[in-house]
CHARMM internal coordinates of N, CA and C (Angstrom, degrees):
IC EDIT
DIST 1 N 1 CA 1.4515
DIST 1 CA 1 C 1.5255
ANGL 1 N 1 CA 1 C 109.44
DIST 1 C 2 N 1.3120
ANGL 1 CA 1 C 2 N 110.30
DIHE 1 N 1 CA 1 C 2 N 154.64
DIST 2 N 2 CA 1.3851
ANGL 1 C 2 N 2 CA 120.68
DIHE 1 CA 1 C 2 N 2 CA 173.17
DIST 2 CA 2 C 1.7891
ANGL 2 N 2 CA 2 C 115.80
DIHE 1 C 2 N 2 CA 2 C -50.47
DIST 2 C 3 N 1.0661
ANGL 2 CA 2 C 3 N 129.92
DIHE 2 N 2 CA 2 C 3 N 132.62
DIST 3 N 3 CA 1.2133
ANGL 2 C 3 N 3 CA 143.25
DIHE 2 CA 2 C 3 N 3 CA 162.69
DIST 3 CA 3 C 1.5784
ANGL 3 N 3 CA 3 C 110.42
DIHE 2 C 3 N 3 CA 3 C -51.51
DIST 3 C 4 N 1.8025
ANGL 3 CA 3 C 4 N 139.20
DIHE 3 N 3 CA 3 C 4 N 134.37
DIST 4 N 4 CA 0.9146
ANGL 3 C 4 N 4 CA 121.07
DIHE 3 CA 3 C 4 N 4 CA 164.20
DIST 4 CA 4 C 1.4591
ANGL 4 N 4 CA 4 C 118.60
DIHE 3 C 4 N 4 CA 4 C 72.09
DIST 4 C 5 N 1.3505
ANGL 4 CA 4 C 5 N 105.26
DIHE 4 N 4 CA 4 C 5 N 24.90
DIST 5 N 5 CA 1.8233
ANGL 4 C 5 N 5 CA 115.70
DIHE 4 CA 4 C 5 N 5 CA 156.99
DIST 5 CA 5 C 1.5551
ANGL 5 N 5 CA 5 C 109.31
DIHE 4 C 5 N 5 CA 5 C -62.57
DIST 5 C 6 N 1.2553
ANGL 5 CA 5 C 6 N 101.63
DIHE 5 N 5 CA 5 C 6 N 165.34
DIST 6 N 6 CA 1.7579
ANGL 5 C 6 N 6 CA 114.45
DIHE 5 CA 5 C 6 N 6 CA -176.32
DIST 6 CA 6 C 2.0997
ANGL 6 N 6 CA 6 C 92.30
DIHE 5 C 6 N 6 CA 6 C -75.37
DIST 6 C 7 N 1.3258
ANGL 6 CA 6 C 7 N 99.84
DIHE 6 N 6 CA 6 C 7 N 140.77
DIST 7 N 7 CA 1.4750
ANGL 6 C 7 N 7 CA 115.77
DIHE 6 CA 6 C 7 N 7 CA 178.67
DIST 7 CA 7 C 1.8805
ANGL 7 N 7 CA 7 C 111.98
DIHE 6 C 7 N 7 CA 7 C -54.18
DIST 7 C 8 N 1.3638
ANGL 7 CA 7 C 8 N 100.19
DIHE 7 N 7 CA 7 C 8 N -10.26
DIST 8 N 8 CA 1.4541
ANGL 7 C 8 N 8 CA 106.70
DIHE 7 CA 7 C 8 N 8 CA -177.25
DIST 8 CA 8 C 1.4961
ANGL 8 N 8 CA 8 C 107.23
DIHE 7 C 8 N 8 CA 8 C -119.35
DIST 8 C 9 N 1.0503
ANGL 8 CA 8 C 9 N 115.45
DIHE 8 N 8 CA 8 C 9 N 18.08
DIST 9 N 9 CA 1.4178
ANGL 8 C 9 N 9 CA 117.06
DIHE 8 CA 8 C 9 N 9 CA 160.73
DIST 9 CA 9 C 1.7720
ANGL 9 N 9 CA 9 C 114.44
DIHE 8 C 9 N 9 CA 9 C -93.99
DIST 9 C 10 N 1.2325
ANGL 9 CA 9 C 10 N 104.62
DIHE 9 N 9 CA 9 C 10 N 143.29
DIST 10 N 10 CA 1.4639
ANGL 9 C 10 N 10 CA 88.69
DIHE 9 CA 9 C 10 N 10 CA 160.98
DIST 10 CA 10 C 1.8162
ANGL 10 N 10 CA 10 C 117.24
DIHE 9 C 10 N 10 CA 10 C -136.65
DIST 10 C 11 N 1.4921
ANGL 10 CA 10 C 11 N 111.47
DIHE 10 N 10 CA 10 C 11 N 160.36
DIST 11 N 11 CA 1.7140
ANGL 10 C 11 N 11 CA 91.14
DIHE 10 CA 10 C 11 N 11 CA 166.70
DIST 11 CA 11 C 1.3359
ANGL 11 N 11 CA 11 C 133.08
DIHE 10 C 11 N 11 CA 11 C -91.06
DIST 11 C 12 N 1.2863
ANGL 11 CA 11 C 12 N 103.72
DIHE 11 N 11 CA 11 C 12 N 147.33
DIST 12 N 12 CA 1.2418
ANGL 11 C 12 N 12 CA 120.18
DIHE 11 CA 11 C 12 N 12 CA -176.32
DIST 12 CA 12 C 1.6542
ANGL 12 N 12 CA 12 C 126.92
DIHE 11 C 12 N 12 CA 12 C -89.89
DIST 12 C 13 N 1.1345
ANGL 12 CA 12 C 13 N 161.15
DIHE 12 N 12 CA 12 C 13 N 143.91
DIST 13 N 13 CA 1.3032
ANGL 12 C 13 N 13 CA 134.54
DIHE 12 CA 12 C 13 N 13 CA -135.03
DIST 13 CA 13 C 1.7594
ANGL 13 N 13 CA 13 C 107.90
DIHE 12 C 13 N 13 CA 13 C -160.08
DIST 13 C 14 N 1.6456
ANGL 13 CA 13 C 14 N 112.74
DIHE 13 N 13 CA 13 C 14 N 82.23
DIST 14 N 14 CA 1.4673
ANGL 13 C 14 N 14 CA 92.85
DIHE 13 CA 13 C 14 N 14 CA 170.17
DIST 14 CA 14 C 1.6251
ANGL 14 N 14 CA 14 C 124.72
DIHE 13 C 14 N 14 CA 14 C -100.11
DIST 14 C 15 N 1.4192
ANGL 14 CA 14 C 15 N 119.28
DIHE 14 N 14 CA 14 C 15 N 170.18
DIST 15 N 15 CA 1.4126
ANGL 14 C 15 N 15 CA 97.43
DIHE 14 CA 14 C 15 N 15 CA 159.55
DIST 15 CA 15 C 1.5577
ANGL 15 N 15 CA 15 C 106.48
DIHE 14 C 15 N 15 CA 15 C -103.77
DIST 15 C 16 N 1.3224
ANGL 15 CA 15 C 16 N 148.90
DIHE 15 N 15 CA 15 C 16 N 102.68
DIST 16 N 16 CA 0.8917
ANGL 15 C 16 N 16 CA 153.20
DIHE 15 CA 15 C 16 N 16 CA -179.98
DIST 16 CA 16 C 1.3627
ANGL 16 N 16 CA 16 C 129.64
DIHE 15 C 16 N 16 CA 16 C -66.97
DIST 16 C 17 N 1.2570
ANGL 16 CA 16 C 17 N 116.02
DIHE 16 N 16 CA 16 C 17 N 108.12
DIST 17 N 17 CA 1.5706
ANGL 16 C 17 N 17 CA 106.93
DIHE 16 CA 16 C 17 N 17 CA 177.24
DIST 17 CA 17 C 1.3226
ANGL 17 N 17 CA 17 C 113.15
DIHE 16 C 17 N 17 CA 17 C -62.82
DIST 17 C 18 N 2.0139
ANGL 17 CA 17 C 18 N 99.72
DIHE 17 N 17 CA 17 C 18 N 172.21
DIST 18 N 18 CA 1.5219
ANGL 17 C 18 N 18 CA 91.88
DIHE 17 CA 17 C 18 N 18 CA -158.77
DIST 18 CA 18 C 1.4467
ANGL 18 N 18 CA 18 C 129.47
DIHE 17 C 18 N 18 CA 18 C -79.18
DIST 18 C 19 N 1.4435
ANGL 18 CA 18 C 19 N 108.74
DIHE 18 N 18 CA 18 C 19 N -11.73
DIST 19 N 19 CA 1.3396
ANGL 18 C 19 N 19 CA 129.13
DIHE 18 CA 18 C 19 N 19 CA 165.97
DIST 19 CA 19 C 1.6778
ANGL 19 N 19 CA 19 C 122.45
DIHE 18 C 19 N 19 CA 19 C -56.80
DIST 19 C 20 N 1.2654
ANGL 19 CA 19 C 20 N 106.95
DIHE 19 N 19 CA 19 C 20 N -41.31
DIST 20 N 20 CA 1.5200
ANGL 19 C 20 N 20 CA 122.44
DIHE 19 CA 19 C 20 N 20 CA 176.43
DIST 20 CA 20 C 1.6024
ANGL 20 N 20 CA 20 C 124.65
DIHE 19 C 20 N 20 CA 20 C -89.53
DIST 20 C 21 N 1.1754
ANGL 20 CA 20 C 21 N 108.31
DIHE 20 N 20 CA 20 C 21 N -1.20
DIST 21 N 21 CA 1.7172
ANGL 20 C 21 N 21 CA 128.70
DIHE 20 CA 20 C 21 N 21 CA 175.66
DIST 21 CA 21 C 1.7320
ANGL 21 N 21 CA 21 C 88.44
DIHE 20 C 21 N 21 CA 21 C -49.54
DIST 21 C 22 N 1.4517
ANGL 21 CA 21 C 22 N 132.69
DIHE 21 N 21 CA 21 C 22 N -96.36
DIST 22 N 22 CA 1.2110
ANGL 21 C 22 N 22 CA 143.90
DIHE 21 CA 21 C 22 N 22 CA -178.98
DIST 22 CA 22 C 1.7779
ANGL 22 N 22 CA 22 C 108.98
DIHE 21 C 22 N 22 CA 22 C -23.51
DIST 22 C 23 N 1.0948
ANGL 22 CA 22 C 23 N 133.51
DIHE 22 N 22 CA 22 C 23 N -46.44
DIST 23 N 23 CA 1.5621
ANGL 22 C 23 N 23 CA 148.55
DIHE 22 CA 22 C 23 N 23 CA -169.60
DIST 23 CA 23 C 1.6418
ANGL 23 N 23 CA 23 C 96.45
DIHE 22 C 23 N 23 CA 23 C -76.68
DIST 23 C 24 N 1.5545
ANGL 23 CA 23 C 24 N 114.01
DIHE 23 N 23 CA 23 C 24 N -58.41
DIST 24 N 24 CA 1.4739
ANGL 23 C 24 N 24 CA 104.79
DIHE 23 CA 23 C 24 N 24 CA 154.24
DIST 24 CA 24 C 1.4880
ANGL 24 N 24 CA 24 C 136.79
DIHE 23 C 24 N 24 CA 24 C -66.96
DIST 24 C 25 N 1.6339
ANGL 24 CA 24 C 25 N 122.66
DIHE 24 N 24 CA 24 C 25 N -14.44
DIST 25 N 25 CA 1.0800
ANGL 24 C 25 N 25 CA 94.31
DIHE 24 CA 24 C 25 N 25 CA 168.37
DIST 25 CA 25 C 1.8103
ANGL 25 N 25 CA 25 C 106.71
DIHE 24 C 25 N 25 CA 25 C -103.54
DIST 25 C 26 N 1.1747
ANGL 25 CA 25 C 26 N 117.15
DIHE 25 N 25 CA 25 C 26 N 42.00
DIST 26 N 26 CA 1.6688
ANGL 25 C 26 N 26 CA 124.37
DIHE 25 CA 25 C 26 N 26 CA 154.42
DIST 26 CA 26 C 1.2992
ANGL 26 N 26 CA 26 C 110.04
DIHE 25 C 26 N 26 CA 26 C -93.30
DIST 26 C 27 N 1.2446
ANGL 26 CA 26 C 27 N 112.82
DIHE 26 N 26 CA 26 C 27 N -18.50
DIST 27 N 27 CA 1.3209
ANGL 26 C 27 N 27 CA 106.88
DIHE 26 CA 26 C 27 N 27 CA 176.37
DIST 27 CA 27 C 1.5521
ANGL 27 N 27 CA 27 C 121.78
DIHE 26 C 27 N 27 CA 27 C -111.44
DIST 27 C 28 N 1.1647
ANGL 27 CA 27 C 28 N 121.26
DIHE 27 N 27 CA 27 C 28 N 35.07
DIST 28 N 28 CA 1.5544
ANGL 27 C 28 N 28 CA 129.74
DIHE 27 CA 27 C 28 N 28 CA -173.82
DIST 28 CA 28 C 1.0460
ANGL 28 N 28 CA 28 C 120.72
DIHE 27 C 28 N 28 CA 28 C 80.51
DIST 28 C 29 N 1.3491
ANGL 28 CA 28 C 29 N 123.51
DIHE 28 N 28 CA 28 C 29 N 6.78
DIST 29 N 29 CA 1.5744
ANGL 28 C 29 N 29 CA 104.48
DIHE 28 CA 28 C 29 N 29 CA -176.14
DIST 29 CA 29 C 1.6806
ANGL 29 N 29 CA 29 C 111.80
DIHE 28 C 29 N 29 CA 29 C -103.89
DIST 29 C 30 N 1.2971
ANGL 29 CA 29 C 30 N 125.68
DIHE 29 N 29 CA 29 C 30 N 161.22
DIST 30 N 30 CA 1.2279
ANGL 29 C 30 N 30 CA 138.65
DIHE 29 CA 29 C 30 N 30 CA 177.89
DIST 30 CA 30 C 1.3981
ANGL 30 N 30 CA 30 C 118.65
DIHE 29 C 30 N 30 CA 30 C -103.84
DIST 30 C 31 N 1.2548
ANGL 30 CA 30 C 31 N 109.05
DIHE 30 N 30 CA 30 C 31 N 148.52
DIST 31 N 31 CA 1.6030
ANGL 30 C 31 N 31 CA 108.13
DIHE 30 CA 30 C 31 N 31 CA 158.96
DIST 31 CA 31 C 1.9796
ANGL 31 N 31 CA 31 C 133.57
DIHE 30 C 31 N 31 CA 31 C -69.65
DIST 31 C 32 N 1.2200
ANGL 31 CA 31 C 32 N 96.71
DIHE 31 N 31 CA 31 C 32 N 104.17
DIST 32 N 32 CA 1.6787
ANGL 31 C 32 N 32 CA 83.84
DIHE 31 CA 31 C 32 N 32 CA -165.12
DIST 32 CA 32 C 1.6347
ANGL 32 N 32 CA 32 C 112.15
DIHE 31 C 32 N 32 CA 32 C -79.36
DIST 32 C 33 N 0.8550
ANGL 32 CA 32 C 33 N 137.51
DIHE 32 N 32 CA 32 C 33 N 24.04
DIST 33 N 33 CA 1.6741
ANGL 32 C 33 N 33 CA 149.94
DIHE 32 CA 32 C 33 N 33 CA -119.86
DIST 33 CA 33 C 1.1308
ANGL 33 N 33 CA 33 C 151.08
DIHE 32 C 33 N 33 CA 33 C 149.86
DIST 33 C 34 N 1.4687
ANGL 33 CA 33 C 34 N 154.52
DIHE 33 N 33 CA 33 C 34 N 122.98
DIST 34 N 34 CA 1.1139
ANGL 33 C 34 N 34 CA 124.88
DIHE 33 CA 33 C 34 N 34 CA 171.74
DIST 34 CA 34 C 1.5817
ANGL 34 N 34 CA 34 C 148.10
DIHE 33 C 34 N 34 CA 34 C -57.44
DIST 34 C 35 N 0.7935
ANGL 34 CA 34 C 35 N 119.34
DIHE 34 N 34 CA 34 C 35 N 147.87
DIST 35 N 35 CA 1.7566
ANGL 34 C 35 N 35 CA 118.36
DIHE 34 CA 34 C 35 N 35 CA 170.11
DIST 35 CA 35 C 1.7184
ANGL 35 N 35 CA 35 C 90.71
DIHE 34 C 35 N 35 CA 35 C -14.49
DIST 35 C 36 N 1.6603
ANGL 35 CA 35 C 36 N 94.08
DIHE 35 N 35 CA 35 C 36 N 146.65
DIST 36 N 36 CA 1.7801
ANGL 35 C 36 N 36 CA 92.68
DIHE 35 CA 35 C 36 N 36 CA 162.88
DIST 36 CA 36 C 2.0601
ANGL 36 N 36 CA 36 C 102.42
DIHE 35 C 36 N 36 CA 36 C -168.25
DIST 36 C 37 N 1.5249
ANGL 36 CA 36 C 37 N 106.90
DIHE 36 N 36 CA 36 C 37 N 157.54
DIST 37 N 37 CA 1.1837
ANGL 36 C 37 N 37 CA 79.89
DIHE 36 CA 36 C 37 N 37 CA 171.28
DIST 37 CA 37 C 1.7522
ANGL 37 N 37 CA 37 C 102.47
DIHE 36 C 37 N 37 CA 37 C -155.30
DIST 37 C 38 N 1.3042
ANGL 37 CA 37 C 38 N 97.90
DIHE 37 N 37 CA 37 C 38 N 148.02
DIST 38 N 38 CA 1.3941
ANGL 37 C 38 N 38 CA 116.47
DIHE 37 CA 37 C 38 N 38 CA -168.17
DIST 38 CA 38 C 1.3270
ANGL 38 N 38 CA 38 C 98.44
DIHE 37 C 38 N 38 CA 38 C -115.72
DIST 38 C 39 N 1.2926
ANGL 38 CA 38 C 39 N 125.00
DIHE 38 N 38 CA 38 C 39 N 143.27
DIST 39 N 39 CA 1.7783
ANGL 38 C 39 N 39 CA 151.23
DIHE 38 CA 38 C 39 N 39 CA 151.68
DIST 39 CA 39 C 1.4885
ANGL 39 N 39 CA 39 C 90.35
DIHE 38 C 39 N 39 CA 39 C 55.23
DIST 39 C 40 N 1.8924
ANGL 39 CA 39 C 40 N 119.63
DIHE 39 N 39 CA 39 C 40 N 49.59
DIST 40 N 40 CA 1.2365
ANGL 39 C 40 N 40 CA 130.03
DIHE 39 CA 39 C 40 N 40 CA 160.72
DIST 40 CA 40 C 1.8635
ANGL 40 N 40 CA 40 C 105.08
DIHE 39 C 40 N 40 CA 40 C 55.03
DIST 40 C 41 N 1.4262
ANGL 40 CA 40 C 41 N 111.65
DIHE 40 N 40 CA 40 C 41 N 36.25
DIST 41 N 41 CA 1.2818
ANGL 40 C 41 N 41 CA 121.90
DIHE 40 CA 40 C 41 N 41 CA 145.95
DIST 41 CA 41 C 1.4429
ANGL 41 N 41 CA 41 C 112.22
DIHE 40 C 41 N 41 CA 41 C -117.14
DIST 41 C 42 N 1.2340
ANGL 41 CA 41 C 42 N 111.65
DIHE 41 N 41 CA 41 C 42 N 149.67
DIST 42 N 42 CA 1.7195
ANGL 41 C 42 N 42 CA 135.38
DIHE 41 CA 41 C 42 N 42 CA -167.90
DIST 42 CA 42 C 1.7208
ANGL 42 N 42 CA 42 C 102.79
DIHE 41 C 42 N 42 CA 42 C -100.43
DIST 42 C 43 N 1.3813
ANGL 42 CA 42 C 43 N 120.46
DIHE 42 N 42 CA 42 C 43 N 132.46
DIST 43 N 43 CA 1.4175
ANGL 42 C 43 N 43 CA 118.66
DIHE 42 CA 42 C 43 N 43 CA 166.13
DIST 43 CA 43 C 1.2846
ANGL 43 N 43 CA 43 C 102.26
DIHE 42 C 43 N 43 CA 43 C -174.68
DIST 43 C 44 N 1.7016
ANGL 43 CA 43 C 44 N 100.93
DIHE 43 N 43 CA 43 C 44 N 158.16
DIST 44 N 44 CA 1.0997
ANGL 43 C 44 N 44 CA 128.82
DIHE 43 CA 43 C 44 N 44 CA 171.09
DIST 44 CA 44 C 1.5803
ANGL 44 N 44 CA 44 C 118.83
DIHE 43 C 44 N 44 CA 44 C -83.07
DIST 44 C 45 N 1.1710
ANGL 44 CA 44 C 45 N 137.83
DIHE 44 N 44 CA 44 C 45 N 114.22
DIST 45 N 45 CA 1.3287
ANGL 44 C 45 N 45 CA 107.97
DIHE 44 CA 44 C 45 N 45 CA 157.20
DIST 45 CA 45 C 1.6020
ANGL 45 N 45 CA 45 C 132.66
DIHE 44 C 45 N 45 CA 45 C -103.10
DIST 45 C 46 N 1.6932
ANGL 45 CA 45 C 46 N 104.93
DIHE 45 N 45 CA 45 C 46 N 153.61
DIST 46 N 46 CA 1.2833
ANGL 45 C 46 N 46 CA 100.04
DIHE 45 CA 45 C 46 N 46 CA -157.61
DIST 46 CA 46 C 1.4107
ANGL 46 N 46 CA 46 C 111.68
DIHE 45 C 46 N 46 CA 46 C -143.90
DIST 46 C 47 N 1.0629
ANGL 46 CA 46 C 47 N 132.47
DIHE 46 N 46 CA 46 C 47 N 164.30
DIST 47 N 47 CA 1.5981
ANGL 46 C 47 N 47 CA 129.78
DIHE 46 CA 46 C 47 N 47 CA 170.96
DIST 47 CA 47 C 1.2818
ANGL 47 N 47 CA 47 C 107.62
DIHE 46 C 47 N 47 CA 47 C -145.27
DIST 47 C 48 N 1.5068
ANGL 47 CA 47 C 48 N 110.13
DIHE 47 N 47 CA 47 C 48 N 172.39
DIST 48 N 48 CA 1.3120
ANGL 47 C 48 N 48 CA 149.01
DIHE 47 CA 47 C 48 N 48 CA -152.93
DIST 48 CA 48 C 1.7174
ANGL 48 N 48 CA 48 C 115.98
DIHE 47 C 48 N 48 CA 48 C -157.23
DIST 48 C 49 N 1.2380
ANGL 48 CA 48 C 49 N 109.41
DIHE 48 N 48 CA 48 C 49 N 131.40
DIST 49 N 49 CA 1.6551
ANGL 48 C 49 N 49 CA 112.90
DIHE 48 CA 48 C 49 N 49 CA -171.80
DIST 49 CA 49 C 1.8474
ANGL 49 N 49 CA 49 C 86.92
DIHE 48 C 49 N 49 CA 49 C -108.02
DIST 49 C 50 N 1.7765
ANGL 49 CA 49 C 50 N 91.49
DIHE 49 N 49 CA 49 C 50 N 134.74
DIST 50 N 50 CA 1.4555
ANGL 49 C 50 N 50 CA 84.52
DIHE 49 CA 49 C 50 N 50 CA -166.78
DIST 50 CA 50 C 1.6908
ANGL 50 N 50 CA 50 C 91.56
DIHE 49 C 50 N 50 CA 50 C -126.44
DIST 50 C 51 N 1.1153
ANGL 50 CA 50 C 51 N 140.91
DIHE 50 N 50 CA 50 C 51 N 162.55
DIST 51 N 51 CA 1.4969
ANGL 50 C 51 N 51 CA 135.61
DIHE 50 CA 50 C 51 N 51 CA 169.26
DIST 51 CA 51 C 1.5298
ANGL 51 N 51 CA 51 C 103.67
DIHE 50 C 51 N 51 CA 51 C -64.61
DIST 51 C 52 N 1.6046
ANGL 51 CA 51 C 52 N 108.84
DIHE 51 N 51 CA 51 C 52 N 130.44
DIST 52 N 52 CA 1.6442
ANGL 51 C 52 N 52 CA 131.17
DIHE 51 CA 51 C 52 N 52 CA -176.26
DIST 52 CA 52 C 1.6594
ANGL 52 N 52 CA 52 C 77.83
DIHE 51 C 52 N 52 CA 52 C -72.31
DIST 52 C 53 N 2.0740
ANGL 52 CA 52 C 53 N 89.98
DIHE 52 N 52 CA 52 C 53 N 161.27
DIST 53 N 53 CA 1.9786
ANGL 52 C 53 N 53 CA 104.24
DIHE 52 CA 52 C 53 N 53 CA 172.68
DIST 53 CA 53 C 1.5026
ANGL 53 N 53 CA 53 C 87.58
DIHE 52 C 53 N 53 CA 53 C -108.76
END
COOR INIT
IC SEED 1 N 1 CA 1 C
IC BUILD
């Protein structure tokens, strides 16, 4: 995540499959990482700083 977000933001955290990488990044999120894959599933992981309640 970006350095120096507003104190009322927070991150948000998916692991995104690889199909949905693009669908998440329309919606703000980034890649925090490379491709990786565990128990022969494939994903991206990624986050998003979302406004804290």
């Amino acid at each position: 995540m970006r350095e120096g977000l507003a104190p009322d933001l927070r991150p948000f955290t998916v692991n995104a499959s690889l199909n949905a990488v693009a669908v998440y990044e329309r919606l703000g999120f980034a890649a925090t990482g490379p491709r990786q894959e565990r128990n022969g599933i494939a994903f991206v992981p990624m986050a998003a700083a979302l406004e804290g309640a």
